[in-house]
C-alpha positions as CSV (number, residue, x, y, z in Angstrom):
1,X,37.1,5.2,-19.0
2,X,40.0,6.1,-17.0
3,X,38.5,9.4,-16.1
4,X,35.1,8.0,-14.6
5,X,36.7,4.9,-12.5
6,X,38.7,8.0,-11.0
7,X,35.6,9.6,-10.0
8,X,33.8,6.9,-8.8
9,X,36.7,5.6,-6.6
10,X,36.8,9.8,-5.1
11,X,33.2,9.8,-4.9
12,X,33.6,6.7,-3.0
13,X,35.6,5.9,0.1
14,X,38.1,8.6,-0.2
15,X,36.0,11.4,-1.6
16,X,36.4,12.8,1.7
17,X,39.8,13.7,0.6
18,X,38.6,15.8,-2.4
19,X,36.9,19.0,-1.0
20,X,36.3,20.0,-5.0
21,X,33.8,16.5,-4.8
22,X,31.8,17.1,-1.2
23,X,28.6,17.5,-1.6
24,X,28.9,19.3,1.4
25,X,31.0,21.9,0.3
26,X,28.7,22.6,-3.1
27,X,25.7,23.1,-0.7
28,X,27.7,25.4,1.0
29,X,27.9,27.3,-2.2
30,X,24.6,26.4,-3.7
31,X,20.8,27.1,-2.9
32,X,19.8,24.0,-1.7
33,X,16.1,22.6,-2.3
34,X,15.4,20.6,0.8
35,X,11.7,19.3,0.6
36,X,10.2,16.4,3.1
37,X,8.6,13.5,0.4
38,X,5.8,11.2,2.3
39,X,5.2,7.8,0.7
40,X,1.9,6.7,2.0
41,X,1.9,2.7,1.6
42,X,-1.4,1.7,1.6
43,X,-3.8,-2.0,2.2
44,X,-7.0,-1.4,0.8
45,X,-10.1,-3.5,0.6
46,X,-13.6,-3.5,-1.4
47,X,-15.2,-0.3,0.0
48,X,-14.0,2.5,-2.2
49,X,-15.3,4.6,0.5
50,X,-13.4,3.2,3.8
51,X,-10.3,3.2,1.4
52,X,-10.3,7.0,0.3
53,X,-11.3,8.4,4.1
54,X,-8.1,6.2,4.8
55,X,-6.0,7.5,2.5
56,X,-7.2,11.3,3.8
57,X,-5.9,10.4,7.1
58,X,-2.7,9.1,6.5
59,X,-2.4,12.2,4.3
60,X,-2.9,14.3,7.1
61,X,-0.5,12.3,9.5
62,X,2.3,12.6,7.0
63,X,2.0,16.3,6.7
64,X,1.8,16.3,10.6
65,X,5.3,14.7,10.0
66,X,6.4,17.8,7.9
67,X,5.7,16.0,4.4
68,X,6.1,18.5,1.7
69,X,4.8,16.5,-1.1
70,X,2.9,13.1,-0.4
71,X,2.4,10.6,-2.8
72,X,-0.5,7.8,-2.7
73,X,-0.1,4.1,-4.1
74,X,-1.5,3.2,-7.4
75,X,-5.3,2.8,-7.9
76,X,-5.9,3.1,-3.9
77,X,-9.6,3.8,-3.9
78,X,-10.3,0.5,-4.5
79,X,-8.8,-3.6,-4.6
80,X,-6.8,-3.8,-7.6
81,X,-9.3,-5.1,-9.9
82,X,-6.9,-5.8,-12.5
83,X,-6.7,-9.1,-12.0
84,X,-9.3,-10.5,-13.7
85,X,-11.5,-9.1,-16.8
86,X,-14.9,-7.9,-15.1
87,X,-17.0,-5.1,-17.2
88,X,-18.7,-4.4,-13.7
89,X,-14.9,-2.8,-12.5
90,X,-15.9,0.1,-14.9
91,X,-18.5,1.6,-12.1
92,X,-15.1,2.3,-10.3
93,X,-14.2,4.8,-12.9
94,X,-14.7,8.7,-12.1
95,X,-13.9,11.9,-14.2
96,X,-10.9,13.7,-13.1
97,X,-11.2,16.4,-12.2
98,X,-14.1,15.2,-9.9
99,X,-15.3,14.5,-6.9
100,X,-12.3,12.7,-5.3
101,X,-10.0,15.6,-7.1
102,X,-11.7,17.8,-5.9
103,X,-12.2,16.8,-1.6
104,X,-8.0,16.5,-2.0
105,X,-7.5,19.5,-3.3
106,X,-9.8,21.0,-0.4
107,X,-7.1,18.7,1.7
108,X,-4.1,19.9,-0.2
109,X,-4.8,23.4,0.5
110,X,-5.6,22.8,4.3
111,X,-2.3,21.3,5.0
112,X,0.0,23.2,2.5
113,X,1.1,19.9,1.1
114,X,1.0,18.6,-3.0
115,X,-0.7,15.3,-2.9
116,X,-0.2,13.0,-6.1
117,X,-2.9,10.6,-6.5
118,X,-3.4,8.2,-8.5
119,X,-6.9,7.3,-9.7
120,X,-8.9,4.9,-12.4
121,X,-10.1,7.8,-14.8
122,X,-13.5,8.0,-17.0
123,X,-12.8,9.8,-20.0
124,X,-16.1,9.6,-21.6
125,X,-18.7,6.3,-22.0
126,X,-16.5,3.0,-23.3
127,X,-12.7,5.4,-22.7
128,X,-10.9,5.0,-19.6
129,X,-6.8,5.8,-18.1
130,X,-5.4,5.3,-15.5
131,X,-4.4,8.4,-14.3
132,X,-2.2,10.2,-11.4
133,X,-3.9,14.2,-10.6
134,X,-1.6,16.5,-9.1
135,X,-2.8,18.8,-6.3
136,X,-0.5,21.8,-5.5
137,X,-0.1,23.4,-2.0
138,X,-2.0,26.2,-2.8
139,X,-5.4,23.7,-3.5
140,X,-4.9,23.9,-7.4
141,X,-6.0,21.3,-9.7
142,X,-2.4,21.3,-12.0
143,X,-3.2,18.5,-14.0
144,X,-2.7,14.7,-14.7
145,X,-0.9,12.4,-16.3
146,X,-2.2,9.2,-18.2
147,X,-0.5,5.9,-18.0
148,X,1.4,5.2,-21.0
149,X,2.9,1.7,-20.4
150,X,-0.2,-0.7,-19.9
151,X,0.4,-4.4,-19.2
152,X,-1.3,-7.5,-20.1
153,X,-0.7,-10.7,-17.6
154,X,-1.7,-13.0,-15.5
155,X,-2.6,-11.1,-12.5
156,X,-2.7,-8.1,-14.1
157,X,-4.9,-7.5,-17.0
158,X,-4.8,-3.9,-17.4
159,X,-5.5,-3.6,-21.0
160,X,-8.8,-4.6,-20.4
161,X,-9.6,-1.5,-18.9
162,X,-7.5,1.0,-19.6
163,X,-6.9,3.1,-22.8
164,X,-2.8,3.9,-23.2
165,X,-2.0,7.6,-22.1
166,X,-1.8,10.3,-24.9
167,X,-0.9,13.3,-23.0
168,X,2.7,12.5,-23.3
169,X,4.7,12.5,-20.4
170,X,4.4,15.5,-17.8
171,X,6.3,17.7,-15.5
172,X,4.4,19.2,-12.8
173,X,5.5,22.7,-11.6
174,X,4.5,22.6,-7.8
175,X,5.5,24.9,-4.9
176,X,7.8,22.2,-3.5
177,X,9.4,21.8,-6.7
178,X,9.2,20.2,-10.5
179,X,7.9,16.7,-10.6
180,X,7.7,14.0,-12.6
181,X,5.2,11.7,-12.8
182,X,5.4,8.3,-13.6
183,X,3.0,4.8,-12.8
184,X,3.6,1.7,-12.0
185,X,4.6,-0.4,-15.3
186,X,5.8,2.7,-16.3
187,X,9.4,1.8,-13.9
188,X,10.5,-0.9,-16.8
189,X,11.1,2.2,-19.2
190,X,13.9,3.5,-19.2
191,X,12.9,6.0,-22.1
192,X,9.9,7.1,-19.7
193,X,12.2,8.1,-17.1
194,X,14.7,10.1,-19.6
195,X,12.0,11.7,-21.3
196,X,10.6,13.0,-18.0
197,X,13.7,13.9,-16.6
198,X,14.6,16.1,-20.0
199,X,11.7,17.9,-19.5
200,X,12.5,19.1,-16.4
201,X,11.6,17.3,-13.6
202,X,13.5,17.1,-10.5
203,X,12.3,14.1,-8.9
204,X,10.7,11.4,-10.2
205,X,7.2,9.6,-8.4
206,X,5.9,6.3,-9.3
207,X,2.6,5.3,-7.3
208,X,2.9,1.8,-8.1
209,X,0.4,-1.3,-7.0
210,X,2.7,-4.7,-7.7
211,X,3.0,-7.8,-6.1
212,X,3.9,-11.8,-5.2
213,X,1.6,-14.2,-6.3
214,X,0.3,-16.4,-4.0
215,X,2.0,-19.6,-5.2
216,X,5.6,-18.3,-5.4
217,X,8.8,-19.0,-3.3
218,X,10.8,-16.6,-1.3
219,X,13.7,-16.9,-3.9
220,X,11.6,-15.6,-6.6
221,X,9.8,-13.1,-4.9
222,X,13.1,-11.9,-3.5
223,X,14.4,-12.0,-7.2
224,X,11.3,-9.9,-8.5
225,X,11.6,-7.2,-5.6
226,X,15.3,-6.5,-6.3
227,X,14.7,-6.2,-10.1
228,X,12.1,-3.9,-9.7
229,X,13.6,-1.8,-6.8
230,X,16.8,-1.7,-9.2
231,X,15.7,-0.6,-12.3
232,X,14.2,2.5,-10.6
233,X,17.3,3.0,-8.6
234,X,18.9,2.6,-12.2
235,X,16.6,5.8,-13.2
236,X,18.0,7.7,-11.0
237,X,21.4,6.9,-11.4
238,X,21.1,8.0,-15.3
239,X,19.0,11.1,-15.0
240,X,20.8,12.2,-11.7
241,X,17.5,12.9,-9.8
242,X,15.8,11.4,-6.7
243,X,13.1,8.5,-7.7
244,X,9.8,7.9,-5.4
245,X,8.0,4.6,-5.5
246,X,5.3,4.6,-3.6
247,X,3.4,0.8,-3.4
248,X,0.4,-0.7,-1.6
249,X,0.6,-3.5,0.6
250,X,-1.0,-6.7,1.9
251,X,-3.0,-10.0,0.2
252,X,-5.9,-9.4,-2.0
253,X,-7.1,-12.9,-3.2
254,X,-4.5,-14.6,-5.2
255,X,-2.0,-11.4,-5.1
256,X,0.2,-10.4,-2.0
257,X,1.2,-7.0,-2.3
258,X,5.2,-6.4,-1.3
259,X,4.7,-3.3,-0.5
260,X,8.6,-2.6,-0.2
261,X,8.1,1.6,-0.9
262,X,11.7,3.5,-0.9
263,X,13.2,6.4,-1.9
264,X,16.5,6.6,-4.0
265,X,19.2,9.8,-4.2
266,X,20.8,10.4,-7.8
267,X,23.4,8.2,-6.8
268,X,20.9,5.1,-6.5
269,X,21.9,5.2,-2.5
270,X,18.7,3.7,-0.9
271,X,17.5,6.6,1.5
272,X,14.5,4.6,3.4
273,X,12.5,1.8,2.2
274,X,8.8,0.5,3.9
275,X,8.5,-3.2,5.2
276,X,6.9,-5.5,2.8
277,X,3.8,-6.9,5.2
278,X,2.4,-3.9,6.4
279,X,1.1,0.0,6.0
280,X,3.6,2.4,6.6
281,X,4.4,6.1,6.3
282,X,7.6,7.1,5.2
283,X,8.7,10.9,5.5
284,X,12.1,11.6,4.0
285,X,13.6,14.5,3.4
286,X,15.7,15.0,-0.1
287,X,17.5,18.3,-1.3
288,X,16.5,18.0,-5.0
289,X,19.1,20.7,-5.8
290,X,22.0,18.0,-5.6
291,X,21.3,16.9,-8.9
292,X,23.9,19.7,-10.1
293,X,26.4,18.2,-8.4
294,X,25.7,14.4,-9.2
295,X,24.8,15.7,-13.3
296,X,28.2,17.4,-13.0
297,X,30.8,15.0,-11.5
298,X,29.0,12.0,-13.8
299,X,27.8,14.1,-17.0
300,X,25.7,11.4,-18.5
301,X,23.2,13.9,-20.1
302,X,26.3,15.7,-21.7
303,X,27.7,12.7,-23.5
304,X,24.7,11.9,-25.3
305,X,25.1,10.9,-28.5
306,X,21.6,12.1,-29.8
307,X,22.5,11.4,-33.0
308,X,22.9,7.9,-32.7
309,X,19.6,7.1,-31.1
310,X,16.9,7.1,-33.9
311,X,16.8,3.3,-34.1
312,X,15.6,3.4,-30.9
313,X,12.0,4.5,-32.6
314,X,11.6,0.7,-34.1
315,X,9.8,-2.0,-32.1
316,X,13.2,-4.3,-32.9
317,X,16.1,-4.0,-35.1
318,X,15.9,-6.7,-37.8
319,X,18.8,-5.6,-39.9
């Protein structure tokens, strides 16, 4: 213990004094991977329509911006109809790849940009995910990812509709970079985020669609934004990569959206974060190379004890 409170207290305020610890000096010695991430914090209403040729131009004014890879809010195409149990949401549902797939990819290619989207899937008659596609640069389909953490609560009755993902969790090899994708209730997990991050990826996304209800006070919405915004920052402090949460924003009956989209380094350092009352577009740039440095000076994924860990398989420990 002795050794990491040392390294904490030089990575700190008096790193500066330990050349061996700059980051600064290991880019100078390392290919860095400096790519531009746009978070495109979305309102949306009930015309699937109006909200997807919205979404296509805020995609467009973020890679004006230089965004490398842009990443849309969960479910954007429509309200979040979640929130109650309706069999007539299931019209929303489209194939994937589709028609909306396929007009980004079109996009994605134009602009030179990977676009992660994140869409309400129909498998086949009665079987539906929901499901983030990943568009590469180059216009190519690379594939999808299926929610694998679905809630069921007041506000948020995802169950209803959606079938638990069974692709296992992904890594997408893009031109800007291997990425991990990741939705929504997805951020409790820590185990989602490790899993991810062993297989490869070098920043993590979340399109995300969470919110306040109506009938709460500032103290506990402040409480539920900070737990939320820190257990993703958490991510990224364990797995030494950056972590993307993109949200949507605004009221949509008895649910106001907090928005509240930010971007974390390996070190859990906030790097930009979105307001909570309104649409934004966030372009930050990130140099997803430092995760040598961070996974070196703090080697959690070396002192794993892998061993240990099979109880984690059980749903609790009773004995």
């Amino acid at each position: 213990m002795a050794w990491l409170f040392v390294r904490v207290h030089q990575f700190g305020p008096v790193y500066e004094d330990s050349s061996d610890l700059k980051l600064d000096s290991f880019r100078s010695k390392k290919v860095s991977k400096n790519v531009k991430v746009g978070l495109i914090q979305l309102s949306c209403s009930d015309n699937p329509s109006l909200n997807f040729e919205n979404a296509l131009v805020k995609v467009k004014e973020a890679a004006k911006k230089g965004a490398n890879i842009i990443c849309l809010p969960e479910l954007f195409r429509s309200l979040y109809f979640c929130d109650v149990e309706d069999y007539e949401q299931f019209k929303l549902g489209e194939e994937i790849p589709g028609p909306s797939t396929n007009k980004l990819s079109e996009l994605a290619k134009e602009l030179g940009v990977v676009i992660i989207a994140s869409l309400f899937e129909k498998r086949a008659n009665g079987l539906y995910h929901n499901t983030a596609a990943v568009l590469d640069a180059d216009g190519t389909y690379l594939g999808k990812y299926r929610k694998m953490h679905i809630p069921d609560d007041p506000g948020y009755y995802e169950k209803f509709y959606f079938t638990p993902g069974d692709l296992g969790y992904k890594v997408f090899d893009t031109r800007f970079g291997k990425l991990g994708i990741l939705v929504c209730w997805d951020q409790w997990y820590p185990e989602a985020a490790r899993i991810t991050a062993l297989k490869g990826a070098e920043i993590l996304f979340y399109p995300t669609a969470i919110g306040w209800a109506k009938t709460q006070d500032e103290k506990t919405n402040n409480s539920q934004y900070q737990a939320w915004q820190t257990i993703q920052r958490s991510h990224a402090i364990a797995n030494g990569v950056h972590v993307v949460s993109t949200n949507r924003v605004g009221f949509e009956k008895d649910m106001n959206f907090w928005g509240g989209s930010f971007v974390s380094d390996p070190f859990g350092n906030l790097l930009c974060q979105a307001k909570h009352d309104k649409e934004e577009i966030l372009i930050q740039e990130i140099d997803a190379g430092a995760t040598e440095f961070y996974r070196t000076h703090w080697p959690f994924l070396r002192d794993r004890r892998i061993e240990t860990y099979q109880p984690i398989t059980k749903r609790f420990i009773d004995d």
